[in-house]
C-alpha positions in Angstrom: 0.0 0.0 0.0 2.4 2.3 1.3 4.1 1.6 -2.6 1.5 2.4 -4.3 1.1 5.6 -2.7 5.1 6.5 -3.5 3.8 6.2 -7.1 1.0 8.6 -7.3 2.2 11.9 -8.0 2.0 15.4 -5.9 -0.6 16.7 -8.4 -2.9 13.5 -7.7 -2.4 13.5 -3.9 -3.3 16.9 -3.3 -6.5 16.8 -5.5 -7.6 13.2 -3.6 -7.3 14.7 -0.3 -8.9 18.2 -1.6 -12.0 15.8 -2.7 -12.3 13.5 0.4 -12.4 17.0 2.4 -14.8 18.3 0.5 -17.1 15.9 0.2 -16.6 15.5 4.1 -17.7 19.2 4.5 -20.2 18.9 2.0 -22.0 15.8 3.4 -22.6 16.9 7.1 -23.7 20.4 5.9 -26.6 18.3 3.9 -27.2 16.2 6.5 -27.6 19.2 9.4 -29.7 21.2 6.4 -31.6 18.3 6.0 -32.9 18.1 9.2 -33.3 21.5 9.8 -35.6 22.0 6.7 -37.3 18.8 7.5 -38.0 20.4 11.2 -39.4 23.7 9.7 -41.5 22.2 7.0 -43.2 20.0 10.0 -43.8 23.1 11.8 -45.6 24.7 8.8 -47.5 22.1 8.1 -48.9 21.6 11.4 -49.4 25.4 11.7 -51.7 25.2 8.4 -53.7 22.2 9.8 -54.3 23.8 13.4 -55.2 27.1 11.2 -57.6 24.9 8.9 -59.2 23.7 12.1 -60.2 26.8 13.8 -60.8 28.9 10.5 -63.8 25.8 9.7 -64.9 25.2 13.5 -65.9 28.8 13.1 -67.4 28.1 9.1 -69.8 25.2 10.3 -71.0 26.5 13.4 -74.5 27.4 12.4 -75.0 24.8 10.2 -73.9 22.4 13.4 -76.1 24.3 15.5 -79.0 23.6 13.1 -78.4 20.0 12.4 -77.9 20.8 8.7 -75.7 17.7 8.0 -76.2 18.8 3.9 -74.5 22.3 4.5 -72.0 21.5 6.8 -71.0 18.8 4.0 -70.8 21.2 1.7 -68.6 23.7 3.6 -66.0 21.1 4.0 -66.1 20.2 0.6 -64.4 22.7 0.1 -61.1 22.0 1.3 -60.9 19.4 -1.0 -59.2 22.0 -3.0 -56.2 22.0 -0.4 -52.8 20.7 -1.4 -52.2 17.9 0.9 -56.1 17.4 2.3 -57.1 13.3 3.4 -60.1 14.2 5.6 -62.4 16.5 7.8 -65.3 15.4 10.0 -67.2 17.2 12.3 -68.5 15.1 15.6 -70.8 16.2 18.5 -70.2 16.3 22.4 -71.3 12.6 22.6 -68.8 11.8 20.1 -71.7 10.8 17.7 -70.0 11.3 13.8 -72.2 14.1 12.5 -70.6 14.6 9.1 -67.1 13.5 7.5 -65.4 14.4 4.0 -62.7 12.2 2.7 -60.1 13.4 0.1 -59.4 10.6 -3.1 -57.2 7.7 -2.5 -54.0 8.4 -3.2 -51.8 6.1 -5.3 -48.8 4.0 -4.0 -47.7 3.9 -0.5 -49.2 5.9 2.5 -46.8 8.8 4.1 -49.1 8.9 6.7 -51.5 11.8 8.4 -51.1 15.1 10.3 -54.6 16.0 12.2 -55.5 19.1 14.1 -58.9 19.6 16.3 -60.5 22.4 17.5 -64.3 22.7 19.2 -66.8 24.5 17.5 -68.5 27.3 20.0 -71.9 29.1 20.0 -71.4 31.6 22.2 -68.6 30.7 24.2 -70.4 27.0 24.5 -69.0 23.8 22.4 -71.9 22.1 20.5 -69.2 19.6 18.8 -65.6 18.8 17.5 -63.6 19.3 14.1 -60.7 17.3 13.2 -59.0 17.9 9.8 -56.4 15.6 8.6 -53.9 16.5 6.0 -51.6 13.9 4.1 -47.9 13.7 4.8 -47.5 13.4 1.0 -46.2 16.8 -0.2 -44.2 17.2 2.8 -42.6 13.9 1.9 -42.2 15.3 -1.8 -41.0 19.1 -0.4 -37.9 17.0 1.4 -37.3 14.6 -1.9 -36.8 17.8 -3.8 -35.0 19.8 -0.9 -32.4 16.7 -0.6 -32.0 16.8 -4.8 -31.4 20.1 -4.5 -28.7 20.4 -2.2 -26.8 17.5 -3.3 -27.1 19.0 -7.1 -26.0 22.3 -6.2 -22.5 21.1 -3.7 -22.0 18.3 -6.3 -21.7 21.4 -8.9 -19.6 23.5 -6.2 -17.4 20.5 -5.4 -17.0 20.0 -9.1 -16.0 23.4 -9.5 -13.6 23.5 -6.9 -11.7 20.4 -8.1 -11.4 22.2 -11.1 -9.8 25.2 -9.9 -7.5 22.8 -8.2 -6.5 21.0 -10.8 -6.0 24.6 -13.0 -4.0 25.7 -10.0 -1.8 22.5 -10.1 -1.1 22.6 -13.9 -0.3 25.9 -14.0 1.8 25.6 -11.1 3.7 22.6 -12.8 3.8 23.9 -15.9 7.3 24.7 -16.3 9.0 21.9 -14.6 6.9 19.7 -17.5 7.8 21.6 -19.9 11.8 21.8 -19.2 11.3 17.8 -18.9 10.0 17.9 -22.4 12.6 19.6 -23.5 15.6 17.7 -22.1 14.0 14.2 -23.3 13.8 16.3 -27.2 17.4 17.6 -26.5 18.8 13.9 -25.6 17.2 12.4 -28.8 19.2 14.7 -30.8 16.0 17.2 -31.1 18.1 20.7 -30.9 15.6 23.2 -32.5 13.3 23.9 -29.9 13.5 27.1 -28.1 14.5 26.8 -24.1 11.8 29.0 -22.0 11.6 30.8 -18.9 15.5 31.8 -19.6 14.5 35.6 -18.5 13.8 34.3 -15.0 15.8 34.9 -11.4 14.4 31.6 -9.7 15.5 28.1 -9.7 13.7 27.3 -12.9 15.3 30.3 -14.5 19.0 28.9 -13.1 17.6 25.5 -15.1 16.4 27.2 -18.4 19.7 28.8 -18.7 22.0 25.6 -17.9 19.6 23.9 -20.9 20.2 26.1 -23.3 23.7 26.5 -23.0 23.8 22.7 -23.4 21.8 22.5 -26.5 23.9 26.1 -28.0 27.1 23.4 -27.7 25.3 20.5 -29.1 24.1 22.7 -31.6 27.6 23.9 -32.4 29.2 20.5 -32.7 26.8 19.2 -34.9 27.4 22.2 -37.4 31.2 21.9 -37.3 30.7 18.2 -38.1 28.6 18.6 -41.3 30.3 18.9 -44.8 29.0 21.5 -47.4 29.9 19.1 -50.5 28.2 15.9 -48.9 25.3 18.1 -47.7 24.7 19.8 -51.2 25.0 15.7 -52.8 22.6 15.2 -49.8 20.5 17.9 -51.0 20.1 17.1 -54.5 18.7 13.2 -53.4 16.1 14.6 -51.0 14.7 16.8 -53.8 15.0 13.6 -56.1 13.5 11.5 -53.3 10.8 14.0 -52.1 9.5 14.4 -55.9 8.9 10.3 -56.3 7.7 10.7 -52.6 5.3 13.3 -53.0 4.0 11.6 -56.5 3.9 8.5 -54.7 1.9 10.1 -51.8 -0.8 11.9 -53.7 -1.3 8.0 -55.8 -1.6 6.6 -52.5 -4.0 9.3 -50.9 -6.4 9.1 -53.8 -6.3 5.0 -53.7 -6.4 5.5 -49.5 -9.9 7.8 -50.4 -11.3 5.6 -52.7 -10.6 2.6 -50.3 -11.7 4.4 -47.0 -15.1 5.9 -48.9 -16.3 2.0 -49.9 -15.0 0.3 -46.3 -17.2 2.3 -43.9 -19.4 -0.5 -43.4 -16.6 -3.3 -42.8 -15.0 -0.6 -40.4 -17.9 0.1 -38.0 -19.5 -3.1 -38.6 -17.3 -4.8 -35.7 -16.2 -1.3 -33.7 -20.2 -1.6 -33.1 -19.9 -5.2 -32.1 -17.2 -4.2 -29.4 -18.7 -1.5 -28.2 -22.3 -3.7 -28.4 -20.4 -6.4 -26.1 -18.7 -3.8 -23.7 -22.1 -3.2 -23.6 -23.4 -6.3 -22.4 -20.5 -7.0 -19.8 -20.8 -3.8 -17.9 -24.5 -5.0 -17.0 -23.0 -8.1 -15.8 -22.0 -8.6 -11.9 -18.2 -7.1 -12.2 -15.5 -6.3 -9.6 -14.7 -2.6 -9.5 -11.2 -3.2 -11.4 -13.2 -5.2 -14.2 -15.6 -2.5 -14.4 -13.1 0.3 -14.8 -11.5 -1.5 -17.5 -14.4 -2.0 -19.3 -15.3 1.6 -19.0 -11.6 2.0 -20.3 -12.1 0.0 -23.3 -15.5 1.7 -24.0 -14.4 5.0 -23.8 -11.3 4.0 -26.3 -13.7 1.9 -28.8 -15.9 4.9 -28.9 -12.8 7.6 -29.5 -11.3 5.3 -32.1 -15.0 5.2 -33.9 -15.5 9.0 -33.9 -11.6 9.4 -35.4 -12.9 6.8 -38.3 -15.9 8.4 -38.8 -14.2 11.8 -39.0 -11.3 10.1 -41.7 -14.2 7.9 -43.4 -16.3 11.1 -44.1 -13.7 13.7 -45.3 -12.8 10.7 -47.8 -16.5 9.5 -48.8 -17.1 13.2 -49.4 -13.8 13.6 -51.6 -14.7 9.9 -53.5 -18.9 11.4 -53.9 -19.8 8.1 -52.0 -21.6 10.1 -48.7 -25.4 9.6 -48.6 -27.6 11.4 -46.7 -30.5 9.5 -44.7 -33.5 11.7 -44.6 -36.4 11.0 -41.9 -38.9 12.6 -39.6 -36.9 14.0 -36.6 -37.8 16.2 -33.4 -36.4 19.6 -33.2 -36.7 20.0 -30.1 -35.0 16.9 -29.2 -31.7 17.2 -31.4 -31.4 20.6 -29.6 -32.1 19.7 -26.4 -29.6 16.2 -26.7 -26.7 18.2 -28.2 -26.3 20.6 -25.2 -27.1 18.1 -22.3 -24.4 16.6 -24.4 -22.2 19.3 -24.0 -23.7 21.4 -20.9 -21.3 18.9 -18.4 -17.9 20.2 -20.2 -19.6 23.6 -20.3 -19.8 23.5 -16.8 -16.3 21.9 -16.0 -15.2 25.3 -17.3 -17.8 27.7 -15.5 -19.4 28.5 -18.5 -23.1 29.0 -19.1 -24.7 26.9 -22.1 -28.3 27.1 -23.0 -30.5 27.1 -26.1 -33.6 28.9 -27.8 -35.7 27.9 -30.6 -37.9 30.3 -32.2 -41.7 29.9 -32.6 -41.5 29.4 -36.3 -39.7 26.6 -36.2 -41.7 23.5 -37.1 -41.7 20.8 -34.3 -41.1 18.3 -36.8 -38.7 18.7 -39.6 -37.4 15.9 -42.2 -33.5 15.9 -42.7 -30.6 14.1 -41.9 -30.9 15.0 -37.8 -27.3 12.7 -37.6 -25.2 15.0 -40.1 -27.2 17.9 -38.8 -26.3 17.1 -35.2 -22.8 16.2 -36.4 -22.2 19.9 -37.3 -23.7 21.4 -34.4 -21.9 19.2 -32.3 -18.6 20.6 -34.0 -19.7 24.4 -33.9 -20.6 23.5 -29.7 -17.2 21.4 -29.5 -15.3 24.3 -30.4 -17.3 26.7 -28.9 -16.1 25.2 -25.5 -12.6 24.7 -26.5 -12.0 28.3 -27.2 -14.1 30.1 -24.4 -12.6 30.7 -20.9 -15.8 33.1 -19.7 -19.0 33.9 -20.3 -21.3 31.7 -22.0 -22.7 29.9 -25.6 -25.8 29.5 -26.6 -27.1 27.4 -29.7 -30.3 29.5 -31.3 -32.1 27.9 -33.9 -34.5 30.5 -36.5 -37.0 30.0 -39.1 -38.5 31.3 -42.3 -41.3 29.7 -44.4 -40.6 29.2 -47.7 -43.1 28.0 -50.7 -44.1 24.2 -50.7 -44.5 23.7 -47.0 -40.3 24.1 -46.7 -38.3 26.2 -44.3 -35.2 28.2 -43.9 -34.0 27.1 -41.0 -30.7 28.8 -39.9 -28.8 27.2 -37.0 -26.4 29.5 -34.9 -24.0 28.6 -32.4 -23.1 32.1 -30.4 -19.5 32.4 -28.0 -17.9 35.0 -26.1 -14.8 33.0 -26.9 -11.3 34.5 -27.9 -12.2 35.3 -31.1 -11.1 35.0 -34.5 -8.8 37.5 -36.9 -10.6 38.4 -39.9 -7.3 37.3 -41.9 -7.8 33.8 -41.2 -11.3 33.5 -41.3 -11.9 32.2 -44.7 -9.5 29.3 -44.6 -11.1 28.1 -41.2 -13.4 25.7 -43.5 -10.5 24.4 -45.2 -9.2 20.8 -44.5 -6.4 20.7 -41.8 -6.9 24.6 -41.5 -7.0 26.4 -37.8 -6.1 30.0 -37.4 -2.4 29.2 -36.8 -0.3 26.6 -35.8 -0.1 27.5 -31.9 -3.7 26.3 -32.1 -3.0 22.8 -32.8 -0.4 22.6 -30.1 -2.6 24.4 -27.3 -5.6 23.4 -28.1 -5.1 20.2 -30.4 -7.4 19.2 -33.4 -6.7 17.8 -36.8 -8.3 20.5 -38.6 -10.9 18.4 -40.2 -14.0 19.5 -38.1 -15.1 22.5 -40.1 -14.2 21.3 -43.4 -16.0 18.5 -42.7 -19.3 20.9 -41.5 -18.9 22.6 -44.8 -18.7 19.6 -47.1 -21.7 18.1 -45.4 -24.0 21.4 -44.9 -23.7 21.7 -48.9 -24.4 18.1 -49.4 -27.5 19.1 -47.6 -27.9 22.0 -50.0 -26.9 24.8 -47.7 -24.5 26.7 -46.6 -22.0 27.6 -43.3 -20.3 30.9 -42.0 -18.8 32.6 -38.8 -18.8 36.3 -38.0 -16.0 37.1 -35.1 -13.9 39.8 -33.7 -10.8 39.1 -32.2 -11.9 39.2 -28.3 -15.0 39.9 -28.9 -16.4 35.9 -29.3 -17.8 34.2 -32.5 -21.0 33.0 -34.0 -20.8 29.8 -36.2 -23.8 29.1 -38.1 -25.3 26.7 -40.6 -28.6 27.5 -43.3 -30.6 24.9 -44.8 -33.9 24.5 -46.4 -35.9 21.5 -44.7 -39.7 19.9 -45.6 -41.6 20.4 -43.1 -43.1 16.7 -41.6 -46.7 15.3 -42.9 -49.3 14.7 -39.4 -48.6 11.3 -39.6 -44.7 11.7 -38.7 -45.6 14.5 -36.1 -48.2 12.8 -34.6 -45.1 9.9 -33.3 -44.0 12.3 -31.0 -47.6 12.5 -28.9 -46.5 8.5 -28.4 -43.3 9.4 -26.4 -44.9 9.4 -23.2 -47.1 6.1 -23.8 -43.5 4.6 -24.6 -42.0 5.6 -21.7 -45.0 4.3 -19.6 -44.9 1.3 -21.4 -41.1 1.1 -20.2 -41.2 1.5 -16.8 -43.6 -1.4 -16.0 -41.7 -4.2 -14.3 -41.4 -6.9 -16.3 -39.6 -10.6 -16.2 -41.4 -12.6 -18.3 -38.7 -14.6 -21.1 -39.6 -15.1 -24.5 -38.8 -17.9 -27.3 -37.2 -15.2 -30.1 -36.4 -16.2 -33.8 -33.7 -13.7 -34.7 -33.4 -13.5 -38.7 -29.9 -11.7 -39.6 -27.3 -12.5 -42.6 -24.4 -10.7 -40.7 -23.0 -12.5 -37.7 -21.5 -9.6 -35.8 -25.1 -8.4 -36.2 -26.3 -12.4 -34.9 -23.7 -12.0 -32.1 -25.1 -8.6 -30.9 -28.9 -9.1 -31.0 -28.9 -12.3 -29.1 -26.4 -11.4 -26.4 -28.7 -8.8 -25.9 -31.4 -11.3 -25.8 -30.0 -13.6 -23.2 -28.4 -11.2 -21.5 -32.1 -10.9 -20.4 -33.0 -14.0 -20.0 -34.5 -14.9 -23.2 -33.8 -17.9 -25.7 -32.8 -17.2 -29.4 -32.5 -19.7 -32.6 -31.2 -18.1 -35.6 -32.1 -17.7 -38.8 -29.5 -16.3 -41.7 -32.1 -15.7 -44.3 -35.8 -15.2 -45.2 -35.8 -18.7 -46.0 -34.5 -20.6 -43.3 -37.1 -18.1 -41.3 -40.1 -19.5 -42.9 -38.9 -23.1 -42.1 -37.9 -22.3 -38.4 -41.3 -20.7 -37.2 -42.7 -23.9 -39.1 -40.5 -26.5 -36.7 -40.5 -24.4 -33.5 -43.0 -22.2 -30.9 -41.5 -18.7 -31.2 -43.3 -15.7 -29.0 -42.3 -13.4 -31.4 -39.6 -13.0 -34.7 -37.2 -10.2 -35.3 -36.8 -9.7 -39.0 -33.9 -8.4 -40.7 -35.5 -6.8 -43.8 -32.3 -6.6 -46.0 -31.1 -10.7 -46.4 -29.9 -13.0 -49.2 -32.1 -15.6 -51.2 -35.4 -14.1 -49.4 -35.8 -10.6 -47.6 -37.5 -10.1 -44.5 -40.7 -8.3 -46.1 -41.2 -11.5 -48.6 -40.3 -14.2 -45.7 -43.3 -12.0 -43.7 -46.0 -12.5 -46.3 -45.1 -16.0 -46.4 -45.3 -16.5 -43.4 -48.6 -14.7 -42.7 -50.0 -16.8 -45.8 -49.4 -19.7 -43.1 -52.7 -18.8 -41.6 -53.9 -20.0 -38.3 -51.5 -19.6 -35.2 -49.3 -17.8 -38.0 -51.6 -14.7 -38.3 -50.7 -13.5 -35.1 -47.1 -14.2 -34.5 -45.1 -11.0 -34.0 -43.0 -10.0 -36.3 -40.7 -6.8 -35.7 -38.6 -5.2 -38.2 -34.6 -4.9 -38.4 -33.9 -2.0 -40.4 -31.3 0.5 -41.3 -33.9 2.9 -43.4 -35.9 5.2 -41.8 -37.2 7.0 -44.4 -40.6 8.4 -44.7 -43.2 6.0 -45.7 -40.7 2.7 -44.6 -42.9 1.9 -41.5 -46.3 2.0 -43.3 -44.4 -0.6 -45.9 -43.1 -2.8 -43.5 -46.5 -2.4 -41.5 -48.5 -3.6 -44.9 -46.7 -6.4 -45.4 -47.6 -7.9 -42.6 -45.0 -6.9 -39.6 -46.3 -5.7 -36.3 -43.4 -2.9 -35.5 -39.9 -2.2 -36.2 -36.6 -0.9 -35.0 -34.1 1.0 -36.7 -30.4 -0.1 -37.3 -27.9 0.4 -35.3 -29.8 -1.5 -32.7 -30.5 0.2 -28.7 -31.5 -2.3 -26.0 -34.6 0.4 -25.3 -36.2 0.2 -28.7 -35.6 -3.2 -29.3 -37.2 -3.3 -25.5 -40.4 -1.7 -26.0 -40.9 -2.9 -29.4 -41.2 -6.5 -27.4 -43.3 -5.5 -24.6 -45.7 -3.3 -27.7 -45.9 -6.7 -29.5 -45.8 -9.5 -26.4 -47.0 -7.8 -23.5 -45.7 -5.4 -20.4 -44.3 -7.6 -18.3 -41.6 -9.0 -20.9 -38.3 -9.0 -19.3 -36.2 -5.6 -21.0 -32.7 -5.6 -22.1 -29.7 -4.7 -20.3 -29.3 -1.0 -21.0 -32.7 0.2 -21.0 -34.8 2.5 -18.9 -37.3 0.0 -17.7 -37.2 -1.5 -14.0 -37.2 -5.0 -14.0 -36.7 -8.0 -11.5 -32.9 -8.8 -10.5 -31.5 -11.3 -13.1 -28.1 -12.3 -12.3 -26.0 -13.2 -15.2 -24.5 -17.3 -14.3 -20.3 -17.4 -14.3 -21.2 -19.2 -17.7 -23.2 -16.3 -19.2 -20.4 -14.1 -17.8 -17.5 -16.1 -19.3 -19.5 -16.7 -22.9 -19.8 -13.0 -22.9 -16.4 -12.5 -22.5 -15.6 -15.3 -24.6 -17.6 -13.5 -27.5 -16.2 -10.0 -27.2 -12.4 -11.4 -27.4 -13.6 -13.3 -30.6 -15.0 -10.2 -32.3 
């Protein structure tokens, strides 16, 4: 132990014990405030039934006094109206009951009751007794949101103050890195960097000096060494050499496009199967250390798979091979996603990050909502990068055009560093930033806004920035996008059902028949499956799915529509010409098209739902439980509760087993 903790560095000790005494601090001022809130909100409450009490005793006197049960009824009805009411009744001096009001049954578990009395007097005498009871169900949901509160807002203070540390720390440390750098460059025979800090009186200073003195002699025997004549020869076969290089290059770059552009599929196809596995295994009972790794590997898998992406559409776009995939999408939603995406590094940095959608803009749009995010999420990347202060916010603005389209102009607003109008224009150029000390401070290949440019005219429109040197920038994009039919926007009103659907608990295991052609695809969907519980048989085309639901009891059949021999839609129809027990099975779609009108085609052919390629474990989820029922048994990785499953040492080790394989 005491090794281990030789090894972690000074900048890593100070921050752990920064955090453990913050959290310390942070945890017994939210216990203490806890309590004290709770004690307060008790008070209130009971204050507000005594008050209820004696403000009715006085209400219902008369009609006590007259032994009008009808209007004394009526008075209390209204405090049904009252947040937090269960119950008023109104007894006389024997105790008889003379009238009681009850409050609707409230749903899931009882908080329990806070009741006040008080007598009810005609003059000065008591001619009965009213008790009101309130429900201890919004003081139960006062404390719930209290205690989120407070641990939201010290987890954000906390997170902040780490951050300043760790700032402090590097900046602190900053030179000593540095002059490290610089001696393992200088040792390796790397003399042309410049020694800093030379100008200063401390220690470092003393250092910066010593270094460069060392590399002005290294540099000085290495020129006394050199020849003219053999450097001149030298010369003349690196110009020779760098022409056939640079031919060879630009051969190579334009076979490399042309290869890259037609290999997206084979690329992702099995990044998507690791990351699908990871997937799997984290939902598996794992040891801390396993878990970590696997959150390791994830996190690489998915860096590795946005760098492809990046290099596989730059050379689609140069080879013409990039399609766009145009479908129904949620404003709203794409906005709202891309800055919960980025609001956490927003706020790692202090800086505020919000949107705003104008009224105009249609709820439901079709475009490609992936290349359209893909840009924005450049513009917002970048936007955090290069602002230290202040805020970004993402405004989105619309103009109807003729033929039910719109001129929707996306704009992504900093008060960043700014940019020199000199370099503006080549900022859209591939492996362009404003200068080079950009790429070593910041980092970056210089692809990103070329990229947003090639793809925003794909989509027929157009990108910009207006900036000013200190003064923060706005990056926008302009397209012109159809506006959705009712049918498409009407999908949206089904969120919520969906979500309902979802959170019903569910363990019921099905019988599946999964039809696929592409066994990373096979591997995937049914570790999914019985990672859940349920039991899979596969099929590897539309006919072998025909003969398999005709041998074997399936509760339902996911159909990959795409296959060899027979595609899924045919293999449906055949297998609803079955008749009888065949009618009814449930079929659900595999697809990678989501194109308007696809889902009315695949629903006409017979199949009961679908799910778009690649696949999530809550689609494919509450596609199941909208064809088989609410209590099926969800997916690992879903939203839905569900009863505790286990995974065997077997399941654990197959998974395993599987991911190495892929």
């Amino acid at each position: 132990m005491q090794q281990r903790w030789k090894g972690i560095g000074l900048k890593a000790r100070v921050v752990m014990a920064l955090a453990v005494a913050i959290l310390a601090i942070q945890a017994i001022y939210v216990l203490i405030e806890e309590r004290r809130f709770e004690g307060q909100l008790s008070r209130d409450f009971q204050a507000t039934a005594d008050n209820l009490a004696l403000l009715y005793a006085g209400a219902v006197a008369n009609s006590v006094w007259e032994y009008d049960r009808d209007a004394a009824e009526a008075q209390l009805q209204a405090m049904r109206v009252i947040n937090g009411f269960a119950e008023a009744t109104i007894r006389e001096t024997d105790g008889q009951m003379f009238v009681t009001v009850s409050a609707a049954p409230e749903d899931g578990e009882d908080p329990g009751r806070l009741t006040s009395s008080a007598d009810i007097l005609i003059d000065g005498r008591a001619i009965g007794e009213i008790t009101v009871a309130l429900s201890l169900t919004p003081l139960a949901a006062a404390q719930a949101q209290h205690l989120r509160t407070l641990i939201t807002t010290n987890g954000a203070i906390a997170a902040a103050l780490l951050g300043l540390t760790l700032l402090a720390l590097h900046l602190a440390t900053r030179p000593l890195d540095r002059m490290t750098l610089l001696m393992q460059r200088f040792s390796t025979g790397e003399l042309d960097s410049n020694v800093p800090y030379t100008e200063r009186s401390d220690e470092i200073g003393r250092m910066a000096r010593a270094l460069e003195v060392f590399r002005d002699n290294a540099v000085e025997r290495r020129i006394a060494e050199e020849n003219l004549q053999r450097r001149s020869r030298e010369l003349a076969e690196a110009n020779e050499l760098l022409l056939r290089a640079r031919d060879a290059a630009d051969k190579a770059n334009r076979t490399k496009s042309d290869f890259l552009a037609s290999m997206s599929h084979e690329i992702r196809t099995p990044m998507n199967g690791v990351i699908g596995m990871v997937h799997l295994l984290k939902n598996s009972p794992l040891t801390p250390d396993q878990h970590d790794k696997l959150s390791t590997l994830e996190s690489s898998a998915k860096g590795l798979l946005s760098l492809l992406d990046d290099i596989l559409d730059i050379s689609k776009i140069e080879a013409g091979r990039l399609d766009l995939n145009l479908a129904p999408f949620s404003m709203h939603d794409l906005i709202a996603d891309l800055v919960a995406l980025w609001r956490p590094s927003a706020l790692s940095k202090k800086l505020s990050l919000d949107f705003e959608i104008d009224r105009q803009v249609p709820p439901v749009l079709i475009g490609d909502s992936s290349r359209i995010g893909q840009v924005l999420a450049n513009f917002l990347g970048n936007a955090v990068k290069f602002t230290h202060q202040g805020g970004i916010r993402l405004k989105v603005a619309a103009t109807p055009l003729a033929g039910g389209r719109h001129a929707v102009t996306f704009a992504v607003l900093d008060s960043g560093i700014g940019i020199a109008p000199e370099v503006q224009p080549r900022l859209f150029q591939k492996f362009s930033q404003a200068d080079a000390s950009m790429t070593r401070r910041y980092g970056g290949t210089g692809l990103g806004l070329a990229i947003c440019r090639e793809l925003t005219q794909l989509m027929g429109g157009e990108v910009g920035v207006q900036s000013e040197p200190g003064k923060g920038s706005t990056f926008w994009m302009r397209l012109e996008l159809q506006v959705a039919d009712e049918l498409v926007a009407s999908r949206d009103e089904l969120d919520m059902a969906d979500r309902s659907l979802l959170r019903q608990v569910g363990t019921r295991k099905l019988s599946l028949l999964v039809a696929e052609d592409n066994v990373i695809n096979q591997k995937v969907i049914c570790a999914l499956l019985e990672a859940a519980g349920h039991t899979t048989a596969l099929a590897a085309d539309g006919n072998e799915a025909v003969a398999a639901v005709q041998h074997s009891r399936f509760d339902a059949v996911l159909m990959d529509v795409q296959m060899p021999k027979m595609d899924g839609i045919m293999a449906t129809r055949q297998i609803r010409s079955l008749g009888g027990t065949y009618a009814d099975l449930p079929i659900i779609a595999l697809t990678a098209n989501a194109m308007t009108g696809d889902r009315e085609r695949y629903l006409a052919a017979g199949m009961n739902d679908y799910v778009s390629k690649p696949i999530e474990p809550e689609k494919l989820s509450l596609a199941l439980r909208r064809c088989c029922g609410g209590d099926v048994a969800t997916l690992p990785g879903s939203s839905a509760p569900q009863g505790r499953t286990d995974a065997s040492a077997e399941q654990q080790s197959a998974l395993a087993d599987l991911l190495t394989r892929i």
